[in-house]
N, C-alpha and C positions, 0 to 999 in steps of 0.2 A: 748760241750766245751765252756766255759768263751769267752767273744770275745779280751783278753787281749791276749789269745793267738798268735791271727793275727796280734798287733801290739803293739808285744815286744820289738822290734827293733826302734820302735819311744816314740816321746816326744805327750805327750798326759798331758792335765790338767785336772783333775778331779773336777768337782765344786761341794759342798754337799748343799743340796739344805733347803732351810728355818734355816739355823744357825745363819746368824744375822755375823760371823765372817769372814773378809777378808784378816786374815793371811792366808801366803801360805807356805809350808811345800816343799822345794825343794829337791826331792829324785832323786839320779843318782846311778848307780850300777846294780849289780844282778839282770837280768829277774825272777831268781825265787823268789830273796826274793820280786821281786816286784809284783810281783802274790800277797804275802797278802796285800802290799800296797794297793793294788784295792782292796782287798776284807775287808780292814780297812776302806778303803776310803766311802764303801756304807754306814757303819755304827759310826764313828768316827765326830761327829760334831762339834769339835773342832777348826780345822783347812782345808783348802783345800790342794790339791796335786798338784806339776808339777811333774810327773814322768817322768823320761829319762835312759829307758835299754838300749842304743843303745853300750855301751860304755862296759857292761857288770860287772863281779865281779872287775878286773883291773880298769875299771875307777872310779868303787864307792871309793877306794883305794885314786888312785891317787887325785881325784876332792875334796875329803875331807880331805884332806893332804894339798892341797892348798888353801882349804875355797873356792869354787868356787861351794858349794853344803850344803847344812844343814844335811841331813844326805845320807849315802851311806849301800849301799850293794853291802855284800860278800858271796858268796855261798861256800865256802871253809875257811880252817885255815889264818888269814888277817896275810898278811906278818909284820915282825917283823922289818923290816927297814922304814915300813908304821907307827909301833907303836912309834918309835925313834923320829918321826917328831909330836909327839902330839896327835895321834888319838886316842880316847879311843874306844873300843869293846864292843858291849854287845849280847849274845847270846839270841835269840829270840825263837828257835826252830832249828831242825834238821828236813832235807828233807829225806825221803828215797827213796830208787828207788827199781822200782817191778822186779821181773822179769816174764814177760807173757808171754801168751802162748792161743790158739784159742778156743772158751769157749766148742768146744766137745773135746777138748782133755783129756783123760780120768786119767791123772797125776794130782796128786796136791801136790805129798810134794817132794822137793829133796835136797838132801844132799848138804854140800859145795864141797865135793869131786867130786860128782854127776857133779855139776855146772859148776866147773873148767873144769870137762872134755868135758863138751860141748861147751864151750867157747874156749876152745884150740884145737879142732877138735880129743881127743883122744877118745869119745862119738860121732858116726854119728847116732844112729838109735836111737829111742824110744822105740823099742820092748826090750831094754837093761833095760830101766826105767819102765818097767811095762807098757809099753804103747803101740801101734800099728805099727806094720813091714813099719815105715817110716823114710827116710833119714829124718835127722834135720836141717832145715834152721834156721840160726843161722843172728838175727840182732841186730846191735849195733848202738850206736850214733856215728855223727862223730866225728873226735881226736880232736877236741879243744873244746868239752864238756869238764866241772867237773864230770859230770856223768857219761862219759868211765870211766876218770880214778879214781875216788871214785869206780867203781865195782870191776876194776882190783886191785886194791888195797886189798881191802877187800876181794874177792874171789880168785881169780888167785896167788895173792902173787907176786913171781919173774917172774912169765908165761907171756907168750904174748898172744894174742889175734891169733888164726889159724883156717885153715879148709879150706877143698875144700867149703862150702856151708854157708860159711859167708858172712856176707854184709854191708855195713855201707849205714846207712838212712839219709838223709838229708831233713829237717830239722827233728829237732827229733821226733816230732810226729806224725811225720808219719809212725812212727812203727806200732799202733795203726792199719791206716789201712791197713799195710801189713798182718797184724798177724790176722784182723779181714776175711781177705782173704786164707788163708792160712794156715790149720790145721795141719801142720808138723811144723811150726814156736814157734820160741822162741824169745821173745825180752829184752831188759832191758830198764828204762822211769821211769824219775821219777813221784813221786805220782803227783805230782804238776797238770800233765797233765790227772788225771786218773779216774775225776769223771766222772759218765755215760759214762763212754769207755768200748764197750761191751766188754770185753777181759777178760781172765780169770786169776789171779792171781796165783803166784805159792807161797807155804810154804818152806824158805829156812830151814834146819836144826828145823823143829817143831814150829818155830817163826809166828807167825801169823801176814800176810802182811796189818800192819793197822794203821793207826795216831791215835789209843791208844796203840800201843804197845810200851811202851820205851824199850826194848829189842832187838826189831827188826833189824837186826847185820849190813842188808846194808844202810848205812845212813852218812851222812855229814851235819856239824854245818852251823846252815845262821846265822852271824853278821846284825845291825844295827851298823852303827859308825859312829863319829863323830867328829871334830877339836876341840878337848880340851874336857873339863866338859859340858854335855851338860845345855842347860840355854832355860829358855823363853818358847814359844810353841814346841822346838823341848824336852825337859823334860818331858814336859806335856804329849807329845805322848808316848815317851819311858815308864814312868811309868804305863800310860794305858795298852801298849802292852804285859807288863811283868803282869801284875793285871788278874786274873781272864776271867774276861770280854774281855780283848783284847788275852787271849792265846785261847779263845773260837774260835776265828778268826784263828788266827795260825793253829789249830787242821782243820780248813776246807780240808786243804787239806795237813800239813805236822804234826810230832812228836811236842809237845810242849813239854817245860821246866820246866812249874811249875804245 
């Protein structure tokens, strides 16, 4: 696992080393979209980083709404009362989130119907999914993830989240080692977190669970945004990140766009 993971929740500066350039690129917003910040930042020799997730999608919002940030992230649809005050949008890529499951487990593809029913406790057993005479432990993130509710959304519909043998994981990836634990388990995470995580991916509806599938059904939009027109080094970034070369970065670990 990346070591951005351990400290999403803090302000960290990223220096890119032999550039010659001592502009700094101030990011506040989205832990996830700041996952590719870091992973721009190793190769991106433009400009340096201060990134600050602590604040999460809401404050990339707000802090760039008040110019107290050069650009921000949003891991969901940026509010429309955020766009009224100036802030333009630009879609960089969409994250998806897997749904797993322990790598003997002998299932790999399931339905949305399938899905909802395990999610809502009306599926307890695997031996229903073609899989082995075992209750289903059922884990989720917790409720003020984007990632609950982008699944619930997508999968469940109007449903809520039920079952004797559900669980909510805190922080979230720690699903990972539940599920690497525990071969009756099922979890949901997004990709962000998913390289080298030994755990087994599941096939929703046929869709192959992969940062090249643009198909892939469980997924939400990550914004870059900005206070006005973007201008200067914060330009210069955005057009890289939409260029070829900067969605190579993107695709590390979510859907790109172009």
């Amino acid at each position: 696992m990346k070591p951005l993971k351990t400290v999403l929740a803090m302000t960290v500066a990223l220096a890119i080393a032999n550039t010659g350039y001592a502009e700094v690129i101030r990011y506040t917003g989205s832990s996830t979209v700041g996952q590719f910040i870091y992973d721009a930042a190793k190769v991106y020799n433009k400009s340096t980083f201060d990134i600050n997730t602590k604040s999460e999608s809401s404050g990339g919002e707000d802090s760039t709404a008040a110019g107290r940030t050069d650009l921000g992230g949003v891991a969901r649809d940026v509010k429309q009362e955020i766009l009224d005050k100036g802030v333009k949008k630009f879609l960089i890529g969409k994250d998806a989130i897997g749904i797993l499951v322990h790598p003997s487990n002998p299932v790999t593809k399931l339905s949305k119907e399938q899905l909802s029913g395990i999610f809502t406790g009306d599926i307890t057993n695997w031996k229903k999914l073609g899989g082995r005479d075992m209750d289903i432990d059922v884990y989720i993130v917790n409720p003020r993830s984007a990632t609950r509710k982008v699944f619930r959304k997508a999968v469940l519909g109007d449903k809520k989240y039920a079952g004797k043998r559900i669980k909510t994981i805190r922080p979230d990836a720690r699903i990972i080692e539940e599920i690497k634990t525990n071969p009756a388990s099922i979890g949901q995470l997004s990709f962000s977190f998913l390289e080298g995580a030994n755990v087994k991916r599941i096939w929703p509806d046929s869709e192959e669970p992969s940062v090249n599938n643009p198909n892939y059904p469980i997924t939400r939009n990550l914004y870059l945004v900005t206070k006005g027109d973007p201008k200067g080094k914060v330009k210069e970034f955005l057009d890289w990140t939409l260029s070829p070369d900067g969605q190579r970065v993107v695709k590390i670990n979510f859907i790109g766009v172009r």
